[in-house]
C-alpha positions in Angstrom: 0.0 0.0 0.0 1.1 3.7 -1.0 1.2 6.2 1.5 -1.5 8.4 1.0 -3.8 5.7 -0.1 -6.6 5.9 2.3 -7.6 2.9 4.0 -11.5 1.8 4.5 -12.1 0.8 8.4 -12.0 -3.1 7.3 -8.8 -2.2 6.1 -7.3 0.2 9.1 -8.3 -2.8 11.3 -5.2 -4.6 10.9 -3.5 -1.9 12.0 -5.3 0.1 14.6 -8.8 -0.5 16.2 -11.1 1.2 19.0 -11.3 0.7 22.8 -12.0 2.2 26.2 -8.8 4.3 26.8 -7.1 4.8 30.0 -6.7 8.6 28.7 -10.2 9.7 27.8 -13.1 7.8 26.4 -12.2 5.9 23.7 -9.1 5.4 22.3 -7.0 4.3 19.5 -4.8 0.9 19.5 -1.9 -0.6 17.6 -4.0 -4.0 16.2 0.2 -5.4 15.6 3.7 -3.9 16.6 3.6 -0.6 13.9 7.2 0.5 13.1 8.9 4.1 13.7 7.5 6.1 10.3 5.5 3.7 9.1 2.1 5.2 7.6 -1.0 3.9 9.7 -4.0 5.6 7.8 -5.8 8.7 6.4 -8.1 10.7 8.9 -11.1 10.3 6.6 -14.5 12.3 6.5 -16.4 15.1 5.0 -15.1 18.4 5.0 -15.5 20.4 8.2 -17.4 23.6 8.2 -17.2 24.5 12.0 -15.1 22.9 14.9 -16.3 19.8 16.6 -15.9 16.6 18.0 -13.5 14.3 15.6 -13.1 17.4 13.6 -9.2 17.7 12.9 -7.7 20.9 11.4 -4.6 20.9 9.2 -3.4 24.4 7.9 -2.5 24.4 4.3 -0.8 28.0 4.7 -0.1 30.0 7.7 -3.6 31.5 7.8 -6.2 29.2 6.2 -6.9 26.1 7.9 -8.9 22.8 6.2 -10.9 20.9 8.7 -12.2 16.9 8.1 -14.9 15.7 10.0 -13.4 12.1 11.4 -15.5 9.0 9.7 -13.0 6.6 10.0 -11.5 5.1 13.6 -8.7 7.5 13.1 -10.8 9.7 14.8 -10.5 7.8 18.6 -6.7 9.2 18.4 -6.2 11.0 21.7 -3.7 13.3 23.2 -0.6 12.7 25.4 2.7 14.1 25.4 5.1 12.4 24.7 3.0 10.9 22.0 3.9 8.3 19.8 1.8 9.2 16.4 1.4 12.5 14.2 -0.5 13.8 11.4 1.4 14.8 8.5 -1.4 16.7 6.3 -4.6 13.7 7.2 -2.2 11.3 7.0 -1.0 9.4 10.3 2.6 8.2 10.8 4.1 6.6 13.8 6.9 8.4 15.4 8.8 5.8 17.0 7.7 1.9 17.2 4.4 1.4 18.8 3.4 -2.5 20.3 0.7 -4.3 19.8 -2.4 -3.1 21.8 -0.7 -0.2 22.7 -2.4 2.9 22.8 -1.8 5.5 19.5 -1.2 9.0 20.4 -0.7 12.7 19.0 0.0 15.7 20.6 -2.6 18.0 19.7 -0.7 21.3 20.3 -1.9 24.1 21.8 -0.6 23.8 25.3 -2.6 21.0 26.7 
């Protein structure tokens, strides 16, 4: 698989899948040991016309940001910092090696 390629939720659950997290709600998992870089999916939904839950922003230029309302189970990722996970445009990369059934992270900025 490409990176970029976006991956249906059949698909994404060989990689990641959705349980209660120790963090907040629900969270994201690592279905089998990811490797450091390695693409893990594409944070897939319509576009977003106003901030919400499972919305995720990505700037395309200083000043004009593109929102995506979260369809897919990308959208259980939670924060924590250090995190282990970031988005690169929609796409989501692993930043170091992450185990099996451990939970995926991102930092989502901002000060939290």
């Amino acid at each position: 698989m490409s990176d970029g390629e976006r991956l249906s939720n059949g698909q994404l659950k060989v990689v990641v899948y959705a349980a209660t997290s120790a963090i907040h709600g629900t969270g994201l998992f690592a279905s089998r040991d990811i490797e450091e870089g390695e693409y893990i999916g594409t944070f897939a939904g319509p576009e977003a016309r106003r901030d919400g839950v499972y919305v995720l922003w990505v700037y395309e230029t200083e000043d004009r940001a593109v929102g995506r309302s979260g369809r897919n189970l990308l959208r259980y990722v939670n924060h924590a910092s250090p995190c282990n996970a970031y988005f690169d445009g929609f796409e989501l990369y692993a930043s170091c090696a992450i185990p099996r059934d451990a939970e995926v992270t991102i930092d989502y900025g901002g000060g939290l």
